[in-house]
C-alpha positions in Angstrom: -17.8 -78.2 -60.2 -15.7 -79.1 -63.3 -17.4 -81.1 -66.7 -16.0 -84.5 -66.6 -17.6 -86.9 -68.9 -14.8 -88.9 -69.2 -11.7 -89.5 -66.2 -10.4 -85.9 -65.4 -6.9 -87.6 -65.4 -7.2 -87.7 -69.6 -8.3 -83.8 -70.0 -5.7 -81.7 -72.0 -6.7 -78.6 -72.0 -6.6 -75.9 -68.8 -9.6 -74.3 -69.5 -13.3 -75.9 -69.2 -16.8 -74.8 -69.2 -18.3 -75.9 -65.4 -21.2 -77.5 -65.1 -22.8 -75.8 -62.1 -21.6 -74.8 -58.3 -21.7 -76.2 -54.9 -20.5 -74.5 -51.8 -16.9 -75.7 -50.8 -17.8 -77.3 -47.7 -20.6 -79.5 -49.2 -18.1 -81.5 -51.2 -17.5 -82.9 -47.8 -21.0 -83.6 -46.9 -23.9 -83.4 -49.0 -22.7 -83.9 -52.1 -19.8 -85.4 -51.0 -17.7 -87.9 -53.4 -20.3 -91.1 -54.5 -23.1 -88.1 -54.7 -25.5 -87.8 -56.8 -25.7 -83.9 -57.5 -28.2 -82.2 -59.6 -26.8 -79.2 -61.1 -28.1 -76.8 -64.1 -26.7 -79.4 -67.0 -28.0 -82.6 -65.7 -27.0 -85.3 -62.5 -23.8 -85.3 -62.1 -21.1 -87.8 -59.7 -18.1 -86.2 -57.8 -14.8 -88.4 -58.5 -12.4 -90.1 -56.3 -9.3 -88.9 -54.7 -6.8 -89.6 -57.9 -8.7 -87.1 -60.1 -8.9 -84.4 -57.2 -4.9 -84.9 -56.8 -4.3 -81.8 -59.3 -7.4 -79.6 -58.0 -6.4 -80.0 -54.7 -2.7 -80.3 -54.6 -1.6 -76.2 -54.2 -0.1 -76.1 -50.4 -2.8 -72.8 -49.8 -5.5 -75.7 -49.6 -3.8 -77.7 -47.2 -5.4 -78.0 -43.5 -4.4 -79.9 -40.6 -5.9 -80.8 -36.6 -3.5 -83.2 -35.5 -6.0 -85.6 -33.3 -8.2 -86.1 -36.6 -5.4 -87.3 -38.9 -4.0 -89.3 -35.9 -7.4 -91.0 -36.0 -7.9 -91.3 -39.2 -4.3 -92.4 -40.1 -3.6 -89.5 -42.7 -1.1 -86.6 -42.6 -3.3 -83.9 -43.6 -6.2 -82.6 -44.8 -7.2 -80.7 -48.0 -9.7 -78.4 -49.0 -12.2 -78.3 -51.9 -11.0 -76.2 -54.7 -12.0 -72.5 -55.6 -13.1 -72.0 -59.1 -10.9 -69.8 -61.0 -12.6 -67.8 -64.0 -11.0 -66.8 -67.2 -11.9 -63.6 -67.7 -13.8 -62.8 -70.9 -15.0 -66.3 -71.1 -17.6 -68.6 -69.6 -15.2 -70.9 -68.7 -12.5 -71.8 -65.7 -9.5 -73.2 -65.0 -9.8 -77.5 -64.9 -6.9 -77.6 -62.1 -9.6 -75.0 -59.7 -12.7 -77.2 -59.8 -13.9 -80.9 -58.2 -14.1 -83.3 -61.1 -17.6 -85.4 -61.8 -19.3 -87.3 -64.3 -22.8 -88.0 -65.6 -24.5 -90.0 -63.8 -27.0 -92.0 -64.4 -26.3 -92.0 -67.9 -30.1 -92.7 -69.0 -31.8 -89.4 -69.9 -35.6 -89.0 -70.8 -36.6 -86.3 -73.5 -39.2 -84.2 -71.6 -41.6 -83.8 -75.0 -41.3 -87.1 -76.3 -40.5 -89.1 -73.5 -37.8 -91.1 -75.5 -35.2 -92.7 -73.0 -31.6 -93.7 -73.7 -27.8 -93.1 -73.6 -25.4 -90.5 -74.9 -24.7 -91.8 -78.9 -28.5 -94.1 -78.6 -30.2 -92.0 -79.2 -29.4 -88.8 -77.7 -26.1 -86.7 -78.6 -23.7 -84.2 -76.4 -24.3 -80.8 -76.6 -22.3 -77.8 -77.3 -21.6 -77.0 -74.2 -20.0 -80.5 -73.2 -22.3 -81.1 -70.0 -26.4 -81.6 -71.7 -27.4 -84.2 -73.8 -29.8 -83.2 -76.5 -32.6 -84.8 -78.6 -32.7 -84.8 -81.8 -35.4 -85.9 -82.7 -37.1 -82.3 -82.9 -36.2 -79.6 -84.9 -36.2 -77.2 -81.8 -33.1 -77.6 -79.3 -34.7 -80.1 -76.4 -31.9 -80.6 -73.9 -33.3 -84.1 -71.9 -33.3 -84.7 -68.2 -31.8 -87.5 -66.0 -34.1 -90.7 -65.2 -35.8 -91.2 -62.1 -34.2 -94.3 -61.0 -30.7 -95.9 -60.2 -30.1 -99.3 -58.1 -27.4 -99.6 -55.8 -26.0 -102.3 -52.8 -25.5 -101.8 -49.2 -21.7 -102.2 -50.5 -21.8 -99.0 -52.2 -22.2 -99.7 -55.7 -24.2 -98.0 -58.0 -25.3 -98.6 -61.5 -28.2 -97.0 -63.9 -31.6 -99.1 -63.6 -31.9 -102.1 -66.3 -34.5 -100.0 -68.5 -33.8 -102.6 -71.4 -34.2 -105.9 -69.4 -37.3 -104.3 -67.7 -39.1 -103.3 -70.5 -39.0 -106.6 -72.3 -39.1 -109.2 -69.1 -42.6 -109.6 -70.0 -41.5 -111.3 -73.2 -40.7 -115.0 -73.4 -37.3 -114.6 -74.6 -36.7 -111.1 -73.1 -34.8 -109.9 -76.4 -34.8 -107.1 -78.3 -32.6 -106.3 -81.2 -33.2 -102.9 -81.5 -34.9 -101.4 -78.4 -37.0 -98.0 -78.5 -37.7 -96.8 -75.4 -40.4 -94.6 -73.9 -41.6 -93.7 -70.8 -45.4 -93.0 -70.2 -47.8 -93.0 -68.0 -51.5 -93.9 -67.8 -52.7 -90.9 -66.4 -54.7 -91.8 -63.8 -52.9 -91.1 -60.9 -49.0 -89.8 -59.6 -48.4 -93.7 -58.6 -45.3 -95.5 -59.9 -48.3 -98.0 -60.8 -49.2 -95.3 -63.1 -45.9 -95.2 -64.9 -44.6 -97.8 -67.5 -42.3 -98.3 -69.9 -42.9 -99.1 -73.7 -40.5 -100.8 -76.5 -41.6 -99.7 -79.9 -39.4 -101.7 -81.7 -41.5 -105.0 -80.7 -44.8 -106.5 -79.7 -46.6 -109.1 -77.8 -49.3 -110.0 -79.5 -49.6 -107.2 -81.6 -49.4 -104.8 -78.7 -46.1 -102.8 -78.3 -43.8 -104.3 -75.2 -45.0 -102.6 -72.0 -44.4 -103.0 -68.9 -45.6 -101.4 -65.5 -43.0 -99.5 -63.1 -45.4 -100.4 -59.9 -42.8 -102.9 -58.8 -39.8 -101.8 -59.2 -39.3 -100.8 -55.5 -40.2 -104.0 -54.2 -37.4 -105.9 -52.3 -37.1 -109.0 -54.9 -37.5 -106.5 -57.9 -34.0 -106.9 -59.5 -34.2 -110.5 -57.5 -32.6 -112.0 -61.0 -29.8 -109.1 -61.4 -26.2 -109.4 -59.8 -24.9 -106.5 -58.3 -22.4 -105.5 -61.0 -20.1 -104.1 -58.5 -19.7 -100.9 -60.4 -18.0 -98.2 -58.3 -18.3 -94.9 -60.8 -16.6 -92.5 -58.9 -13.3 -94.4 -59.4 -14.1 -96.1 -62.9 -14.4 -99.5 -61.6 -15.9 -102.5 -60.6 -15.4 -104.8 -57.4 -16.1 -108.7 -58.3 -17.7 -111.0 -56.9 -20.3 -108.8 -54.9 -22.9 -110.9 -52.8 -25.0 -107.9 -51.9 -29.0 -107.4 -53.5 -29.7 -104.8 -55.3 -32.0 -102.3 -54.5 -34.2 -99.6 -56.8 -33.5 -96.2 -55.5 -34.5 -92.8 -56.5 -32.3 -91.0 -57.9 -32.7 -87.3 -55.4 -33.4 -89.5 -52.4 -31.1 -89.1 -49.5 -30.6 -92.6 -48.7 -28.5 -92.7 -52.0 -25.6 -91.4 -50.2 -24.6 -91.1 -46.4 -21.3 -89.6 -45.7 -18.8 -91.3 -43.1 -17.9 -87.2 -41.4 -15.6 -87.1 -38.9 -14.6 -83.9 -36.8 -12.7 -82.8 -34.3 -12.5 -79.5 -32.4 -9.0 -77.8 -32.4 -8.1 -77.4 -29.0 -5.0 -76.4 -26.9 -2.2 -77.1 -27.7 -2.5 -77.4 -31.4 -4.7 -74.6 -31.4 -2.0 -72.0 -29.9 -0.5 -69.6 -32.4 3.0 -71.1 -31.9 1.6 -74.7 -32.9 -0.6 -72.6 -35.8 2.9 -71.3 -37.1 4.6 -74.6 -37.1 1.5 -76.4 -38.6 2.1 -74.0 -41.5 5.5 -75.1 -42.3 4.9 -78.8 -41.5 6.0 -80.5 -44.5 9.3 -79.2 -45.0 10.0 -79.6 -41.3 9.6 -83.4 -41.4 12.1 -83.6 -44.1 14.8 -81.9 -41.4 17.5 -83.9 -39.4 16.6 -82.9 -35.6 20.3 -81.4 -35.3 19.5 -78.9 -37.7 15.6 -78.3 -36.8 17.0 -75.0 -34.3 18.9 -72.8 -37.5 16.0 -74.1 -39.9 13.6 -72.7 -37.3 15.9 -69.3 -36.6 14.0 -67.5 -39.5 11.0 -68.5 -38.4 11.1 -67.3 -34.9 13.0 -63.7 -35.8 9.6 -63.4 -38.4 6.8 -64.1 -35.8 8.8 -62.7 -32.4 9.1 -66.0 -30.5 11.6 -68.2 -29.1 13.1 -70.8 -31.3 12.8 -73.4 -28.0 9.2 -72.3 -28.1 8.9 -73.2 -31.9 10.8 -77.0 -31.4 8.7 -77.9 -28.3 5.3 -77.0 -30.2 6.4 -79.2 -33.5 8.0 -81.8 -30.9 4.0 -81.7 -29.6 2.8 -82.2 -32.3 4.4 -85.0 -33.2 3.8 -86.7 -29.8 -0.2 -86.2 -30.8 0.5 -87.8 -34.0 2.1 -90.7 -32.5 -0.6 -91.5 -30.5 -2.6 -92.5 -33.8 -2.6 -96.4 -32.6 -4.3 -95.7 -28.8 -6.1 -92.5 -29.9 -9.7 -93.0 -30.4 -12.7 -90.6 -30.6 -14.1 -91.3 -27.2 -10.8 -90.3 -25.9 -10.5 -87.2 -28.2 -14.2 -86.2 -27.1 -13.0 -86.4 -23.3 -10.2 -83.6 -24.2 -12.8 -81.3 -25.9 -14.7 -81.9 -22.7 -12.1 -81.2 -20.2 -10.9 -77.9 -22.6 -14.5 -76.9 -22.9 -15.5 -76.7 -18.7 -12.1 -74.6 -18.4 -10.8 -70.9 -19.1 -8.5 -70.7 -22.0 -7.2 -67.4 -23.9 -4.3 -67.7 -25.5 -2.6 -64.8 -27.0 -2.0 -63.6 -30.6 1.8 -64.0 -31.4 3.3 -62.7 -34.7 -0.2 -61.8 -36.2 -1.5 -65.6 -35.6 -5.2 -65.8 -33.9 -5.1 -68.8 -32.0 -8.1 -71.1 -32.2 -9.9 -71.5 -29.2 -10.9 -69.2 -26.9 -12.9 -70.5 -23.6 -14.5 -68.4 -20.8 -15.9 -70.8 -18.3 -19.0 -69.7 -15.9 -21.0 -70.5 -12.9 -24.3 -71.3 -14.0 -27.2 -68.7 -12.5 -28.3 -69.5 -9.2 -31.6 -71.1 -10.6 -30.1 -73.6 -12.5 -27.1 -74.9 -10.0 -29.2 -77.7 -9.0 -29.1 -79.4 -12.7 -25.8 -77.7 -14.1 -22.3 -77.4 -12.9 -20.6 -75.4 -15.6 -21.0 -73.2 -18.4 -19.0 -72.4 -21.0 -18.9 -69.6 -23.3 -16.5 -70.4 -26.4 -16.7 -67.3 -28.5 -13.6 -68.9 -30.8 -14.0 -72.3 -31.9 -13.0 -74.1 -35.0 -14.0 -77.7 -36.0 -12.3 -79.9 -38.9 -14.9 -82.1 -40.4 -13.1 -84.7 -42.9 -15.4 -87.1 -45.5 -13.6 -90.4 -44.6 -15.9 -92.5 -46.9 -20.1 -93.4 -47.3 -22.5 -95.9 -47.3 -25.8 -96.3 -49.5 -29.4 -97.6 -48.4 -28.4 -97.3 -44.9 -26.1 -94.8 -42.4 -23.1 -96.6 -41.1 -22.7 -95.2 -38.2 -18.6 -95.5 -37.1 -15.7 -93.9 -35.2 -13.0 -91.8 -37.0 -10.0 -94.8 -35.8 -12.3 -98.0 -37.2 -13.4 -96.1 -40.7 -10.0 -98.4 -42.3 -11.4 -101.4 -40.8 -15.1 -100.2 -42.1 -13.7 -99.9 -46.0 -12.0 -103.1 -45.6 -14.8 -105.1 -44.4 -16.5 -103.7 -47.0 -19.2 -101.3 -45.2 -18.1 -98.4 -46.0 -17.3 -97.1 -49.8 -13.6 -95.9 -49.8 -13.1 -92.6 -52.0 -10.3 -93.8 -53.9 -8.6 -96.9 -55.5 -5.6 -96.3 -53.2 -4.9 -95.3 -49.4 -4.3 -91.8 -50.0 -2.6 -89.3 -46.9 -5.1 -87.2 -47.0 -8.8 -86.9 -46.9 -11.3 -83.8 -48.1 -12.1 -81.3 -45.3 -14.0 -78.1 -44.6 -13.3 -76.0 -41.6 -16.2 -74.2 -39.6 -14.6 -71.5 -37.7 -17.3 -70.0 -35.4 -18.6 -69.8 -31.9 -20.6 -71.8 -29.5 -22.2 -72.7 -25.7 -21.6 -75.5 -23.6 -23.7 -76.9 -21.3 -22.3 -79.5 -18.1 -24.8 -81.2 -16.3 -24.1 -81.8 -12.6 -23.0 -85.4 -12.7 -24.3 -86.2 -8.7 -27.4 -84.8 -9.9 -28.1 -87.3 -12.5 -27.0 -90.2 -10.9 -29.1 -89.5 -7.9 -32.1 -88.9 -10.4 -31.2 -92.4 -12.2 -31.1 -93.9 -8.6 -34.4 -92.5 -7.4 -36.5 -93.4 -10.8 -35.7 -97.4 -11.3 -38.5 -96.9 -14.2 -36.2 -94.8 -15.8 -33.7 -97.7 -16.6 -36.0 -100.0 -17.7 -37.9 -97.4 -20.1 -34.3 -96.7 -21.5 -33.2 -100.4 -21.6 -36.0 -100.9 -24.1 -34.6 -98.4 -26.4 -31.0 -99.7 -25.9 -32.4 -103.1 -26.5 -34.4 -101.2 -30.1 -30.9 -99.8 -30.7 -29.0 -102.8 -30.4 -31.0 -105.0 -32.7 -31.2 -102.4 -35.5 -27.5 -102.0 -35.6 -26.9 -105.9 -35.7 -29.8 -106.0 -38.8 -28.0 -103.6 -40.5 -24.6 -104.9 -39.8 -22.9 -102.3 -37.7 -21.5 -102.2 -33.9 -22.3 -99.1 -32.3 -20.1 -97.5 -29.7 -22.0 -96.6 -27.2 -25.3 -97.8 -25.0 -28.5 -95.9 -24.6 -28.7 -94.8 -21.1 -30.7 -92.7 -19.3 -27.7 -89.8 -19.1 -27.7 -90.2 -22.9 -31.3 -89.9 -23.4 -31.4 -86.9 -21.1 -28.5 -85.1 -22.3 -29.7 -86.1 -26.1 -33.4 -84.5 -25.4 -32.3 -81.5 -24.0 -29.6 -80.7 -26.4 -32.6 -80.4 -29.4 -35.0 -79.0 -26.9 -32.5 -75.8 -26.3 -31.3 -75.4 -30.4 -35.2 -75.0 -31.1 -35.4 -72.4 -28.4 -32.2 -70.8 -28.6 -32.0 -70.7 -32.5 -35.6 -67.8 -31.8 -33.4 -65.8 -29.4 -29.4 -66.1 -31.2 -30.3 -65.1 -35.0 -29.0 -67.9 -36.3 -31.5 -70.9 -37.7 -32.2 -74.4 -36.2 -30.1 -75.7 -39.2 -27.3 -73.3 -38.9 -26.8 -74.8 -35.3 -25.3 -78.0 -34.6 -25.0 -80.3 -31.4 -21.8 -81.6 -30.0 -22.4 -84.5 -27.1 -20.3 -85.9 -24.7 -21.8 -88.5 -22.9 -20.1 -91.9 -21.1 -20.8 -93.6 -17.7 -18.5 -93.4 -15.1 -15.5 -96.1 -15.8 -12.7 -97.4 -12.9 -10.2 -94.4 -15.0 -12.1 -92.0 -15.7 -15.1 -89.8 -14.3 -19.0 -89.6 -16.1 -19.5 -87.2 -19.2 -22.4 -85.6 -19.4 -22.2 -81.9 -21.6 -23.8 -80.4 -25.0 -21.9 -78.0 -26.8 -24.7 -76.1 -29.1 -22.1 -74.5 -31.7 -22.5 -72.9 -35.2 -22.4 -75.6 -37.5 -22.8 -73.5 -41.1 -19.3 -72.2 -42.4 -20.9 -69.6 -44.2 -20.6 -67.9 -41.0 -17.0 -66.6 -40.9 -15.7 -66.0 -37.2 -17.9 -65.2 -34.3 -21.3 -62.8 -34.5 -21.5 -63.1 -30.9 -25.2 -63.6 -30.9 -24.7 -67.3 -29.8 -22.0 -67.0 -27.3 -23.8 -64.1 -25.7 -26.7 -65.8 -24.3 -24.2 -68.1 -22.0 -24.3 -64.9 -19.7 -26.9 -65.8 -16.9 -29.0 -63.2 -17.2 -29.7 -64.6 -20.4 -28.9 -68.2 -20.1 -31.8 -68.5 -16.9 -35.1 -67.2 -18.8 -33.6 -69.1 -21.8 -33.9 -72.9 -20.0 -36.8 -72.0 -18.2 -38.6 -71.2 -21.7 -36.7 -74.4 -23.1 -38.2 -76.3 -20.6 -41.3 -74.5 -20.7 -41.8 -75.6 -24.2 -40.7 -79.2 -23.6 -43.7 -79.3 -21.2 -46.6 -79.1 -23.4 -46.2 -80.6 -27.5 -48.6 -80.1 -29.9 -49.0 -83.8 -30.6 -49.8 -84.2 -26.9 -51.2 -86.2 -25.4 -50.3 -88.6 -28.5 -46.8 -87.7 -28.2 -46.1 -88.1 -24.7 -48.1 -91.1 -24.5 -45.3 -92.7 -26.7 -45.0 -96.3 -25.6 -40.5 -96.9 -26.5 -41.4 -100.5 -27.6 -43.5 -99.2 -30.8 -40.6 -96.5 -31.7 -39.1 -98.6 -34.4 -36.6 -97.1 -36.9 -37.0 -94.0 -34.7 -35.5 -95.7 -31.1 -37.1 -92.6 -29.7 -40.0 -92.6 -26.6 -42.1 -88.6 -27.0 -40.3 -86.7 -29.8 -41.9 -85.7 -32.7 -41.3 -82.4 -35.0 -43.6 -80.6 -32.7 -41.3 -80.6 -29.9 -37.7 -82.3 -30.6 -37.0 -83.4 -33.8 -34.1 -80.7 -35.4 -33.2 -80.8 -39.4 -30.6 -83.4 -39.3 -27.9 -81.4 -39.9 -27.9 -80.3 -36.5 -27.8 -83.5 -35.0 -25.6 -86.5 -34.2 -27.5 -89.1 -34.4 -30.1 -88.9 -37.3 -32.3 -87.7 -34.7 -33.1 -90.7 -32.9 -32.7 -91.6 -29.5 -34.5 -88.8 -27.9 -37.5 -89.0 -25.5 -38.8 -85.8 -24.1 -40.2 -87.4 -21.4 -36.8 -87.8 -19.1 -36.9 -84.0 -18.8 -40.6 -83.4 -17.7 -41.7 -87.2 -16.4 -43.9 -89.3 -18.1 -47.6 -89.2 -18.1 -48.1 -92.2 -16.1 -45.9 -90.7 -13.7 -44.0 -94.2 -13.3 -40.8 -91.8 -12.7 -39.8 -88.1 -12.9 -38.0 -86.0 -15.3 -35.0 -84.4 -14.7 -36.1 -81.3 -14.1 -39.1 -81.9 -12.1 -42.6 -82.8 -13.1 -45.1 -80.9 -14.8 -47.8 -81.1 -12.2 -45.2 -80.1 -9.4 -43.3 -77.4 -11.3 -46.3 -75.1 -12.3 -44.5 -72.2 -10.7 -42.1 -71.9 -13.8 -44.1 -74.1 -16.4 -46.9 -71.6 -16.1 
């Protein structure tokens, strides 16, 4: 992560002292553009687009998946930057590192609790990232506030310190503010902690005023939302939106709009791999002369020159499905390549990017399952489209443009760009098919089923129109099923594979039956953590079914019996709230959310084992008549 106090754009010299690291891939995530970041000099904000041009622009960290930028309307996809050290030197090389800048810009001197800005009163330090105060003869480097306010549009700005510590007064004016933050010391309470003016009085008592409020909804009721948009050096006018007191390190500060799509055949064969590569000088080629630019190509890698045109003539048929493409039908591909056997071969030194061996689940389980699949070569593409703030905006890779134009989603640049930031998680991963007659018979025999989901569809719907979002999809029983079990088998299978519940990541594909096309209803449990490189095997190995059996009997086993029970299972839907969950709790479903789709909500453990009540039975039998294998 480069220093960047000022635009990145306006930096002159090559070499630069960093302010701290981040892992590649959380550029498009975690601390994603519009983060807040806190690093070893202070809290930092990645930039926009513009000011990643030159950090990103080297072809080597160039990526594509043709069915992502078709969605998302871009040609390719790029990278986050490598840092490059000068040797002999603490520094690196500006063009190899993300650009940021401080944010907030308030700091707080931990020993004299004196708050304020860069040049009032505190002063840059030698290394170009602190701030110091000078107030002491010692070097004290300060520390970034507590406290930011943002809008559900996006826009952030530093908390009014100034206007808060004097709105006590009658004329709210200060000349000359002094700022300090203290706190009464009698308990950790924001109540506790107030802010004091030194430079004036009321009543012969310094300006003070209590930070017990400042979370309140009306708090900043008198403030505008300036519209400020830091990450691109900006302002939006006219903004209508509240503003809202936020902490600083809490996650609702930022939510990333991530899309992803598995590669998949064709564009994950090695002839489409080697065309991919030479992409953009291709697209500048009359098609007349595409077979002798392609000659060379071919006599390099061993293949046919017809093999060559028909892959890039492919990919350009994907690519021009980018107006009826959408991610439903994207998911139903992945699906289809996913319950089939696929191993393509190696040509000219090129690995292709899927690899698919498709199994009959054990005898045990062919009652509930139809088809296993063991992908021991997968790679997905996740792209950072844009983000929200206060709330997640949940929204489909083709309607993210329509999302930044209406105004929901932050965009990551002043500009449409063709391209968007990327990481790519090459690893392995098990799918799971339910047996579609199987759950529809289940659905038909248990008409308490239905109604006990319609009440969380009916939760889902009305927290998506109060936050001001459609969703996509409806909660079904299939989905609720499908959903449960999914975080059910990562908590068991993350003991048994050697990776971690949060190096593990869930992939659903779930739709009701339509006049076109048949029901979905598969997991894919994949290694969601590019840290892991390739395939250990240790995932992919347990789709065998002398492993896979014990495996979902112990899942199940575990889903029968919570330690929150019977509290948890007793879960009435209608008093889920926020959650839009029935029994799930972090005794039994809930997964770091990393690992799951959907903030971990719409989940009920119940549609696996029955409810207590027994109004209807789980999919897999109830507890009381299943003792053979719960036991």
């Amino acid at each position: 992560m480069a220093r960047a106090t000022r635009s990145p754009a306006t930096m002159t010299t090559d070499a630069i002292e960093p302010l701290g690291a981040v892992r590649r891939s959380q550029l498009t995530s975690t601390f994603g553009i519009g983060a807040i970041i806190d690093l070893e000099k202070g809290s930092f904000m990645p930039m926009g687009l513009e000011d990643w041009e030159r950090a990103t622009g080297l072809p080597s960290l160039s990526i594509g998946e043709p069915r992502l930028q078709a969605m998302l309307g871009v040609s390719h996809f790029r990278l986050g930057p490598v840092k490059e050290d000068i040797p002999g030197t603490n520094q690196v090389r500006a063009r190899s590192a993300a650009p940021a800048m401080r944010f907030p810009e308030w700091h707080e001197c931990p020993r004299c609790h004196r708050i304020g800005k860069q040049g009032s009163p505190f002063e840059l330090a030698a290394d170009g990232g602190r701030l110091v105060c000078l107030a002491h003869q010692a070097t004290v480097y300060t520390t970034p506030v507590r406290f930011v306010t943002a809008c559900r549009h996006g826009h952030i700005s530093d908390f009014p310190w100034e206007w808060w510590a004097h709105k006590e007064r009658p004329d709210g004016i200060c000349d000359a503010p002094s700022l300090y933050l203290g706190s009464y010391g009698r308990s950790a309470s924001l109540a506790d902690l107030h802010v004091t003016c030194n430079a004036c009085s009321i009543e012969g008592k310094p300006t003070r005023s209590s930070l017990g409020e400042a979370f309140s909804p009306d708090a900043l009721s008198a403030f505008n939302c300036t519209g400020f948009r830091p990450w691109l050096y900006d302002r939006e006018e006219d903004c209508d939106q509240a503003v809202r007191t936020l902490q600083r390190g809490a996650s609702n500060v930022h939510f990333g709009v991530v899309c992803s799509s598995l590669s998949i055949p064709p564009a994950s064969e090695a002839v489409s791999l080697i065309v991919q590569e030479i992409r953009p000088f291709l697209d500048g080629v009359p098609e007349a002369t595409l077979p002798a630019v392609l000659s060379g190509v071919a006599l390099q890698h061993g293949v046919s020159v017809d093999s060559l045109l028909a892959a890039y003539r492919q990919l350009r048929g994907i690519e021009t499905r980018s107006t009826s493409l959408t991610e439903y039908l994207a998911r139903a591909e992945e699906y289809e390549a996913l319950s089939e056997d696929r191993e393509d071969p190696v040509i000219g030194g090129v690995v292709p990017q899927f690899r698919n061996h498709a199994l009959e689940p054990p005898r045990s389980l062919h009652a509930w399952f139809d088809k296993v699949g063991a992908a021991s070569r997968l790679r997905e593409v996740r792209a950072l489209a844009g983000f929200s703030r206060i709330e997640p905006y949940p929204v489909s890779a083709e309607r993210v443009a329509q999302a930044i134009r209406d105004g929901f989603v932050s965009p990551l640049s002043k500009t449409p760009r063709n391209w968007l930031p990327a990481a790519e998680i090459r690893g392995e991963g098990i799918f799971l098919r339910f047996r579609t007659e199987a759950i529809d018979d289940w659905i038909e025999k248990n008409p308490a089923l239905s109604s006990r989901a319609a009440v969380l569809e009916e939760r889902s719907s009305h927290l998506a129109h109060q936050r001001g979002y459609t969703r996509e999809y409806t909660v079904t029983p299939r989905l609720l099923l499908v959903h449960s079990f999914s975080h059910a088998f990562i908590r068991q299978i993350s003991i048994e594979c050697g990776y971690s519940a949060s190096a593990l990541r869930e992939r659903l594909y779930v739709s009701e039956a339509t006049a076109d096309r048949a029901a979905m209803n598969g997991v894919l449990v994949y290694t969601g953590s590019p840290d892991s490189e390739g395939s250990l095997g240790g995932l992919v190995r347990l789709a065998a079914p002398e492993l896979l059996e014990p495996i979902v009997f112990r899942t199940l086993r575990s889903a029968g019996w919570c330690g929150s029970d019977p509290v948890c299972l007793e879960t009435d839907p209608k008093q889920s709230g926020d959650r839009v969950s029935g029994a799930a709790c972090h005794c039994c479903l809930l997964l770091p959310e990393t690992a799951c789709e959907k903030f971990n909500r719409e989940l009920d453990r119940a549609v696996l084992i029955g409810d207590i009540e027994n109004t209807f039975s789980g999919y897999f039998g109830r507890v009381a008549e299943d003792e053979l294998w719960l036991s």
